[in-house]
N, C-alpha and C positions, 0 to 999 in steps of 0.2 A: 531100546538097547540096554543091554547091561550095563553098571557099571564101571566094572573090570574091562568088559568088550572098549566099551566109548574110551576111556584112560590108555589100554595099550593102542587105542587108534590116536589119540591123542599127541602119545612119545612118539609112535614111528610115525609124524607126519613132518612133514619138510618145514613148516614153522614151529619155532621152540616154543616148549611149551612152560609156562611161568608159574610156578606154587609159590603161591604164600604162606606162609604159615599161621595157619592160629592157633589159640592155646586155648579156645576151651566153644565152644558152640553159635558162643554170640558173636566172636569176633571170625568162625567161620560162615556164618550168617551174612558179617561184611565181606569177607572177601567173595560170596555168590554174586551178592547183589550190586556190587561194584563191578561186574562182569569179567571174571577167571572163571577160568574154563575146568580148573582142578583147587582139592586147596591141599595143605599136607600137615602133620603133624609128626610134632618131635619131643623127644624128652626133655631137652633146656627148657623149652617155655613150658612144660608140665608141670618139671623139679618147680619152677619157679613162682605158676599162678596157683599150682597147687598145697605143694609146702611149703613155699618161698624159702626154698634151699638150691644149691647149684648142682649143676648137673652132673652129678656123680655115681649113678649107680644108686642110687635110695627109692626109686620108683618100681614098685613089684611086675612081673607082667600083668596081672589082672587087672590094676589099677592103672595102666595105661589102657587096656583093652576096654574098660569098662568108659573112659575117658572117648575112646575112639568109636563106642557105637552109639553115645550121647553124640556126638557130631555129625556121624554118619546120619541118624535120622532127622539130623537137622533141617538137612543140606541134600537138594538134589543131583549135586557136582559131586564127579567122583574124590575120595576121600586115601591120600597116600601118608602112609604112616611109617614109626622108627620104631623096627623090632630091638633093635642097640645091638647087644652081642647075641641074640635069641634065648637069652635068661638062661643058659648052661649047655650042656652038652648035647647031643646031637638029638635026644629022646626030649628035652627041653624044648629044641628050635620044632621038632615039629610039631608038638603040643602051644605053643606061639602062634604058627601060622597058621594052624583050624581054629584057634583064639578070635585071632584078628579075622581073618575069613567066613568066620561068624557073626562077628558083628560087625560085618556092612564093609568092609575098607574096598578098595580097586588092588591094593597094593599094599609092599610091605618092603623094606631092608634090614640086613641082620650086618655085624661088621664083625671087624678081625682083631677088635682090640681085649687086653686082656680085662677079663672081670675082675676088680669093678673097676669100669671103664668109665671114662672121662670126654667133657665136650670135646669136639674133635680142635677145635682151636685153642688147645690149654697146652703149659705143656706137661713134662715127665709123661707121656702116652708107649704105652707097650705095645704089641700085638703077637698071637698064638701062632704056631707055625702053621704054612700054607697051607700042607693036609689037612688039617683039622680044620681050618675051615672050609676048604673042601666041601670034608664031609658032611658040614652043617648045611652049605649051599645043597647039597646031594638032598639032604635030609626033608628040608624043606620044600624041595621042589617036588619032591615024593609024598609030600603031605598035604599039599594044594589037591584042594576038589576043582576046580576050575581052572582049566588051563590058562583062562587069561588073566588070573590072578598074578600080577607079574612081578617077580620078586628081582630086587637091586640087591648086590654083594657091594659091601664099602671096604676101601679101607684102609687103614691109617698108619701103613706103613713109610710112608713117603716120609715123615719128621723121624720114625726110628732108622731107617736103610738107606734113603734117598729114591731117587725118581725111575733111577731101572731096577729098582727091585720093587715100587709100585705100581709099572706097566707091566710085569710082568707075571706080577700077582693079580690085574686087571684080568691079563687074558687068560690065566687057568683057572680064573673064577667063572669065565664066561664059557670055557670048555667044560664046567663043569654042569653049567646049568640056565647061569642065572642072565637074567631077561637084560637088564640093566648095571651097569657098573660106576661105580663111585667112586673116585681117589679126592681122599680127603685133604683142605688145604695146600693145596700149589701154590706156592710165594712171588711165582710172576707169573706173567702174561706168555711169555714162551715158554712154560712149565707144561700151561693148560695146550697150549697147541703142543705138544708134541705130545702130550696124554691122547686128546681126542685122534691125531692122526698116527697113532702106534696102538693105541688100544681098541679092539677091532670086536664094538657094541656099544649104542645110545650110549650117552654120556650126561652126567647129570654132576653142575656146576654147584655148588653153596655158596651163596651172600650173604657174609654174616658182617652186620657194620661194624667195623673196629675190631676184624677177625685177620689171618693172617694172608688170603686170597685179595687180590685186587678185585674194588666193588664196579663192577661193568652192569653197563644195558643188559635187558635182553638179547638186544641186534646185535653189539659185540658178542656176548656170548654166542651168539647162534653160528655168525661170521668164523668165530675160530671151530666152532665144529663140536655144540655140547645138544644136545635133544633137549634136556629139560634146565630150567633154571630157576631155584628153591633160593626164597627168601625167607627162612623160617623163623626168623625171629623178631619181621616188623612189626608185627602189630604187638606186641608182648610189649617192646620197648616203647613204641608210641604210647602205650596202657599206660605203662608205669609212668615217663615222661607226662603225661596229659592228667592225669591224679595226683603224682606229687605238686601239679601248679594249681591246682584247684585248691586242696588240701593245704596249701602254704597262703591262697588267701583267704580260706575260710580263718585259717587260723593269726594270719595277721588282722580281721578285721571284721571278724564277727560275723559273718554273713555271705553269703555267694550272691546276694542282688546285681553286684558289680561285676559276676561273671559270667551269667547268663547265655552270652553272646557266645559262650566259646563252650555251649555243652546241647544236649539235646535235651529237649524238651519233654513233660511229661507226655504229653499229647502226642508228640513226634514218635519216643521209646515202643507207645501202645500200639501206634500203627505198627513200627518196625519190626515188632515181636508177632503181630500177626494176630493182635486181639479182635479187631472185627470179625473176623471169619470165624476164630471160636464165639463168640458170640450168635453170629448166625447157624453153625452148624446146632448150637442149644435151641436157637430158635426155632429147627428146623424140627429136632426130635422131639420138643414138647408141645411144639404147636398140638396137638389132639388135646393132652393136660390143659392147654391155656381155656381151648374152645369149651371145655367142659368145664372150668372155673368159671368164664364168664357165664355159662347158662343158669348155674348154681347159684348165683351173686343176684 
């Protein structure tokens, strides 16, 4: 099965479906083998494993994209990604999504905020009028080779207008096109229920720790009525949190001997990464080379 096919079977199934996020190949590597079913990626832990800057609008599309099919061939799980605002105007978004659609994603989202746009949990956030993006959603969905390439409209009107002019921006995005819908940061729990039960397509939640949405299960989420629910930014911060305490007793005391315990091992990394197998695939192409060196010898 594809994996565009398997992803949109994924969203439209009765149990909600969970992305984590990684920020760069290895840590989508954990989230397969820990058992998720999808993983996702987004520009905050880009901006941040990449430049270690914040997520402002300093990532080009190519450098996400280039980012997004280093993972894709990671990873056998389907791979949903953050278009942001589709890097310009409507000639921009569908140059974006034959981008991403080329290298390897299931999926993609473009949002409504003004360029250069900002983590959806910051504040002073803008967004363009509803037409125009629209037209972006239009544009997009007209540029997908694969129909089940499924594109999510976000967007981040909810902190500029409030909540009925971001249901309602939900559903002309979703008349316009788009697969999936996103209303960014809702400040309560009856915010998200009345989002999922007025806005009328899958619904896909953000848990961001110390963001401005309350952090729920998946089961809650699912119970109030979201299809997917994106954790994009845990393993980024576990990264950083799990390095800066390594790094603080290397440096208080000369040595990691004393920390061992709380890292992976050389010998653990080589299996993880999957050195045996390249090893045998060598094995496998030079065997003829071998047998003719030993005859020689």
């Amino acid at each position: 099965m594809k994996k565009t096919t398997l992803f949109k079977k994924l969203v439209l199934d009765k149990e909600i479906l969970v992305l984590p996020g990684a920020y760069d190949s290895l840590s989508a590597k954990v989230v397969e083998q820990t058992g998720f079913k999808a993983v996702t990626l987004g520009g905050y832990p880009v901006s941040g494993s990449l430049l270690a800057k914040p997520d402002v609008s300093l990532l080009t599309m190519t450098e996400m994209v280039n980012h997004a099919r280093y993972i894709a061939e990671a990873v056998e799980i389907p791979l949903f990604v953050d278009g942001d605002t589709g890097h310009g105007n409507v000639t921009n978004v569908a140059r974006t999504v034959r981008e991403f659609e080329r290298a390897g994603v299931a999926g993609l989202f473009i949002e409504d905020q003004v360029f250069p746009k900002r983590c959806g949990h910051m504040e002073g956030k803008q967004v363009i009028a509803t037409e125009e993006m629209i037209a972006k959603i239009k544009a997009a969905v007209d540029a997908r080779m694969d129909d089940d390439l499924m594109i999510m409209a976000r967007t981040d009107s909810f902190a500029v207008y409030g909540i009925d002019e971001a249901i309602e921006r939900g559903n002309r995005y979703v008349e316009a096109g788009a697969d999936l819908i996103f209303i960014e940061a809702p400040p309560s729990i009856e915010d998200m229920r009345r989002i999922c039960r007025e806005v009328k397509a899958p619904m896909s939640a953000n848990m961001v720790e110390g963001g401005k949405t309350p952090l729920l299960t998946a089961k809650e989420l699912q119970d109030i009525g979201y299809s997917i629910a994106t954790f994009p930014l845990s393993t980024v911060y576990a990264a950083l949190y799990g390095v800066r305490e390594a790094m603080r007793f290397l440096f208080e005391t000369g040595t990691t001997a004393g920390y061992t315990d709380r890292m992976t091992t050389f010998s653990d990394f080589n299996e993880f990464v999957g050195l045996a197998d390249v090893r045998a695939q060598e094995a496998y192409y030079y065997k003829d080379l071998f047998e003719q060196l030993k005859k020689n010898m």
